[in-house]
C-alpha positions in Angstrom: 0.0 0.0 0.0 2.8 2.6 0.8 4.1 1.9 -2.9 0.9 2.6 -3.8 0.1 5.6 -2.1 3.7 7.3 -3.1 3.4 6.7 -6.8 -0.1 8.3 -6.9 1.4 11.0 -4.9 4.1 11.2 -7.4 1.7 11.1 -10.4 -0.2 13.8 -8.8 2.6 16.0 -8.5 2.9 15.3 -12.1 0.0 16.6 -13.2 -0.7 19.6 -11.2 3.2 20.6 -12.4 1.5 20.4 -16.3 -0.1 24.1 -15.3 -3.6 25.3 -15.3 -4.8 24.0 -18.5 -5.5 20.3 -17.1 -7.7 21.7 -14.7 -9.6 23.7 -17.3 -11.0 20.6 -19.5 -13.2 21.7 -22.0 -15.3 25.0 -20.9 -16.6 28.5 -22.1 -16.6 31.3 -20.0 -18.5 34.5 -21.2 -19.3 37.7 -18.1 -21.9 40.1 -18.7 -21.7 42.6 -21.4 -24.0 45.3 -23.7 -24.4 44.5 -27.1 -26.3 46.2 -29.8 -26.4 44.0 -32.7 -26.4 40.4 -30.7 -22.5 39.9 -31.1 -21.3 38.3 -28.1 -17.9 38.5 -26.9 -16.9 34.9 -24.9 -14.0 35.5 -22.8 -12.2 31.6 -23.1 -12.8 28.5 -24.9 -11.0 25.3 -24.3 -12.1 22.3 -26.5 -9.8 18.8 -26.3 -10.7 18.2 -30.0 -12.6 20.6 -32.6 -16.0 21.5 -32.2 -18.5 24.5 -31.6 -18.7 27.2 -29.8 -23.0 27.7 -29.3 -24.7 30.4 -27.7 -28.3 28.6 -26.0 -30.9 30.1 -24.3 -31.2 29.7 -20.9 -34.6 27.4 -19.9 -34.5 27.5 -16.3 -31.4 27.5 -15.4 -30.1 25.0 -18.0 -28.8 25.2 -21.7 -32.1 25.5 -23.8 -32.3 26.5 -27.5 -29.2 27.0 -30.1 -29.2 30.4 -30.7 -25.8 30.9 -32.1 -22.9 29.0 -33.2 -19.6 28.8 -34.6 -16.8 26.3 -35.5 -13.5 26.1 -33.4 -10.7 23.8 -33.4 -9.0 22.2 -30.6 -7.1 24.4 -28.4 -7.6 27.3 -26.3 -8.6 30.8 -27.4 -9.8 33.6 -25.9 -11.7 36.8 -26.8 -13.9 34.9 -29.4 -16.6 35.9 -30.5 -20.3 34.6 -31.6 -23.5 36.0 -33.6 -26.5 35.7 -31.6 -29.5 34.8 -34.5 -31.0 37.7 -35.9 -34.5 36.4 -35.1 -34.2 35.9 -31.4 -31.8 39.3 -30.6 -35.2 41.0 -32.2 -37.5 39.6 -29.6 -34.6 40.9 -26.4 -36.0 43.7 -25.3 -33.6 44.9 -22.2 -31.3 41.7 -21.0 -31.3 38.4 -21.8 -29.5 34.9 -20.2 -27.6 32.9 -22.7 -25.4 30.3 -22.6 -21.7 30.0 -23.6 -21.2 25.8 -24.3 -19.2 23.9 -26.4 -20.2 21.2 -28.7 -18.5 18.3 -30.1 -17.8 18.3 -33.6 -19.4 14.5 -34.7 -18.8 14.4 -38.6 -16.4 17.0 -39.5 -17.4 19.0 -42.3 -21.0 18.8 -42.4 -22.2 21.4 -39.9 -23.2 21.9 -37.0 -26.2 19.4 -36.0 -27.4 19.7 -32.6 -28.7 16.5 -33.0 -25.4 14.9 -33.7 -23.1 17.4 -32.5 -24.2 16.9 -28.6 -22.7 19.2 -26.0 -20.3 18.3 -23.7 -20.1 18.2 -20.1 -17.0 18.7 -17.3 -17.7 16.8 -14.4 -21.3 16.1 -15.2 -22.1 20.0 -15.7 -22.5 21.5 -18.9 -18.6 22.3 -20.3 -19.9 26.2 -20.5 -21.6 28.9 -18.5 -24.9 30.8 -17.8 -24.1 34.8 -18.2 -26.5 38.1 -19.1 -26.5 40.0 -22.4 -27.8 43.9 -22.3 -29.3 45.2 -24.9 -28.0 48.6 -25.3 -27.3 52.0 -27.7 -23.5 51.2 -27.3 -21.9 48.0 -26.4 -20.0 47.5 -23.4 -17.7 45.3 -22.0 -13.9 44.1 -21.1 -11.4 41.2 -22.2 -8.0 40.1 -20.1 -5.7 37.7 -20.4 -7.0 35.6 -17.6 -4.0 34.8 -15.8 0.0 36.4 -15.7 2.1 38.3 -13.5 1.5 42.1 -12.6 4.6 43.4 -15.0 5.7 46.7 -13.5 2.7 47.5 -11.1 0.3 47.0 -14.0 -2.3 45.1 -15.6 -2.8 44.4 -19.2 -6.2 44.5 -20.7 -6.6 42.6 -24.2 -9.4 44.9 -25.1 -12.6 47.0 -24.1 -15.3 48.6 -24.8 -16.8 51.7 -22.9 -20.3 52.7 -23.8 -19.3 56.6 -22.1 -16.2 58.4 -21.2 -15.4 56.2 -18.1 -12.1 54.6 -16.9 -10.9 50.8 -15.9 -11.1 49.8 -12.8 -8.8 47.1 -11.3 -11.0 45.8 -8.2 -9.7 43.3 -5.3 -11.9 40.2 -6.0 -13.9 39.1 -2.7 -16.0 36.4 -2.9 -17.2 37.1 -6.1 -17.9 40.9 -5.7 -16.3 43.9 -6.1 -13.8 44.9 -3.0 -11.1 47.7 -2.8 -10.3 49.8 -5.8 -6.4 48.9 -6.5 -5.9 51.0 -9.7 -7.9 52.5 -12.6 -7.0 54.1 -16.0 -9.5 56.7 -17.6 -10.3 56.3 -21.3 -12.8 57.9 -23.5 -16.0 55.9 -25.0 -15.5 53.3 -27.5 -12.9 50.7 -28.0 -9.9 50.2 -26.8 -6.7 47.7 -27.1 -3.9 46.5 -25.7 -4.5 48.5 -22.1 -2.4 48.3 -19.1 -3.8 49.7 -16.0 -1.3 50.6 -12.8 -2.3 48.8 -9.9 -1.5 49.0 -5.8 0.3 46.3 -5.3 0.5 46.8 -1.4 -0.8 44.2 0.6 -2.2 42.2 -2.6 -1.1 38.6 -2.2 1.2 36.8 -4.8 -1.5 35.1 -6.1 -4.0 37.4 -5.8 -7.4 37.2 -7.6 -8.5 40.9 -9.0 -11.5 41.8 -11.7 -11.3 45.1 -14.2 -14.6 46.3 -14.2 -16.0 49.0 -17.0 -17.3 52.0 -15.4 -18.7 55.5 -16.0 -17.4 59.0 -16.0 -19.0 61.3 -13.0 -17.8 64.9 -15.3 -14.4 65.4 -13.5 -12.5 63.1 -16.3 -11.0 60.8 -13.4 -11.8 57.8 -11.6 -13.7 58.5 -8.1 -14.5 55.9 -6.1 -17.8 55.8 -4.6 -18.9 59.0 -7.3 -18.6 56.9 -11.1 -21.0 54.2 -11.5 -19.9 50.6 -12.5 -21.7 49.2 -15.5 -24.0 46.7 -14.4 -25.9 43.9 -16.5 -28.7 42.0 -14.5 -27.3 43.3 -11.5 -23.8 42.1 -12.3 -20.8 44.1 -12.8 -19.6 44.2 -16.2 -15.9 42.7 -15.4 -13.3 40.4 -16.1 -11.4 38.5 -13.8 -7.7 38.2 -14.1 -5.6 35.9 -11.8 -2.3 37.5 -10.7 0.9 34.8 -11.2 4.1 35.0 -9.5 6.7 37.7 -11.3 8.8 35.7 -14.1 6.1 33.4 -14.3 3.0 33.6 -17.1 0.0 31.6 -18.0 -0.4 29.3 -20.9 -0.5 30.9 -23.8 -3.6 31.0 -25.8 -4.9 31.6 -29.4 -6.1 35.5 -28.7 -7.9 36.8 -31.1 -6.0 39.8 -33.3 -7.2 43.0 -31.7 -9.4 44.7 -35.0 -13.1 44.8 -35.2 -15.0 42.7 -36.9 -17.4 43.7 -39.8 -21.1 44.3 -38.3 -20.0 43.9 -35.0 -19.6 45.4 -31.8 -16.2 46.4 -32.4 -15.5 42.5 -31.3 -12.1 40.3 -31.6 -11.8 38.5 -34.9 -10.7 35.1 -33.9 -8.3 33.6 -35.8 -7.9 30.4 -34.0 -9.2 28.0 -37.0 -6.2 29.2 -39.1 -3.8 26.1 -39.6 -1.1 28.5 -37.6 -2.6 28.6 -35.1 -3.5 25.3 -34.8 0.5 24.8 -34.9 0.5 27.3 -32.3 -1.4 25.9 -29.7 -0.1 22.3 -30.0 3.3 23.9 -29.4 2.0 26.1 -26.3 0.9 22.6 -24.5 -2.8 24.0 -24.4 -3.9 19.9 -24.7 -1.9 17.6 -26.8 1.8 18.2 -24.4 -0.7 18.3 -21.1 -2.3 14.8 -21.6 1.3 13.6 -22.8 2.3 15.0 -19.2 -0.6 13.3 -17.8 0.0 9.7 -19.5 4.1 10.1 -18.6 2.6 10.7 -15.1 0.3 7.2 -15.3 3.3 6.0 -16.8 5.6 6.6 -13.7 2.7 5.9 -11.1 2.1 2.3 -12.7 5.8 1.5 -12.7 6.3 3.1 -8.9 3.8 0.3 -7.9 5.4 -2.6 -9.5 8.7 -2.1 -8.3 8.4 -0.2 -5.1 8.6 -2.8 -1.9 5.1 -2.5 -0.5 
């Protein structure tokens, strides 16, 4: 048994050293936003093989109709994103809750088939999330990297859109909500790229977990706490959360979408991710195929560990 119990030790030490993308499995996650055409922005998108990225209608509390859809190949991107159907962003009057799921991709080639094509699921929940589209004159919302270190104080933003003259707002995350202004960088409506927003590091842990949150100009050109209103969606802040890494270290890198808007859009990414380089791209970056070999080196070891150790 002690053989045992060190080689699975040992194997889990190997996995959890393969980084964050083998706890990620195959998920979507989208955060509330304004839209005014029924482009969606989804913030990440892991699939373990190709497939679809599909918008669904929420029917209480689980994934309901297709509403939207689009291919993606295996990999991680981020910033991608998705046409809600011109029929049913008609009928949305003020807010709306859709899900972000992905699909697998049955028969490639022949379309998507919801039929065929059946969604997937992480740990028996739907391999996606439940978030809240606006409505709205003028789009709103924010894009990070998701994860990296805090280079020089500051935080970098892969894109956003601000419906007014407004600033970003780097928040401490606490439980879920929206704790102590750390840092905020002012910024006139529309959309913006490649941002990076100073931050008060002081008393933020290594590891910390922040949000950058979109919000609106009070008429003195500045951030004030407690005086500029947060956009909010259903009640929810219109944020993005970004988990601070250890300084020299970064998170896996992902297919992000070039930073240019996007023909009848919002002003969205245009994903590139189904381009053969970046297919390339992400295979070298480890996003799946060098984190299961990881994880089948690990089993590898473990198996090996138990034959030969002296129980």
């Amino acid at each position: 048994m002690r053989a045992t119990a060190i080689a699975l030790g040992l194997f889990a030490l190997v996995v959890l050293g393969s980084g964050v993308a083998v706890a990620h499995g195959n998920h979507a996650t989208a955060t509330p936003q304004v839209s005014t055409n029924g482009t969606v922005v989804v913030e990440e998108a892991v699939l373990s093989m190709d497939g679809y990225l599909v918008l669904r209608a929420d029917d209480d509390g689980e994934p309901g109709r297709v509403v939207g859809v689009r291919p993606l190949d295996s990999g991680r991107h981020r910033g991608v994103t998705v046409q809600a159907d011109a029929a049913f962003w008609s009928k949305v009057n003020r807010s709306v809750s859709l899900w972000a799921v992905l699909h697998a991709d049955a028969e490639e080639g022949d379309g998507f088939d919801p039929a065929v094509d059946n969604m997937l699921r992480w740990f028996g929940e739907p391999a996606g999330q439940r978030f809240s589209v606006a409505r709205g004159d003028r789009p709103a919302s924010v894009l990070t990297r998701g994860a990296g270190p805090l280079e020089n104080g500051t935080l970098p933003v892969v894109a956003a859109t601000l419906p007014d003259d407004g600033s970003l707002v780097v928040y401490a995350a606490d439980d879920g909500t929206l704790g102590r202004a750390l840092g905020a960088r002012s910024l006139s409506a529309g959309r913006h790229t490649d941002v990076r927003v100073s931050v008060n590091t002081t008393g933020l842990d290594e590891r910390a977990v922040v949000a950058v949150a979109v919000t609106t100009d009070g008429g003195d050109g500045r951030f004030e706490p407690g005086t500029d209103a947060t956009v909010h969606v259903a009640g929810e802040p219109v944020a993005s959360r970004y988990e601070r890494l250890p300084d020299g270290r970064d998170s896996v890198r992902v297919n992000t979408p070039t930073p240019a808007p996007g023909p009848g859009s919002d002003g969205g990414d245009i994903d590139r991710s189904d381009t053969a380089e970046t297919r390339a791209e992400t295979a070298a970056d480890g996003a799946w195929p060098g984190v299961w070999s990881v994880v089948v080196a690990g089993g590898v070891v473990a198996a090996w560990l138990i034959r030969h150790l002296d129980v």
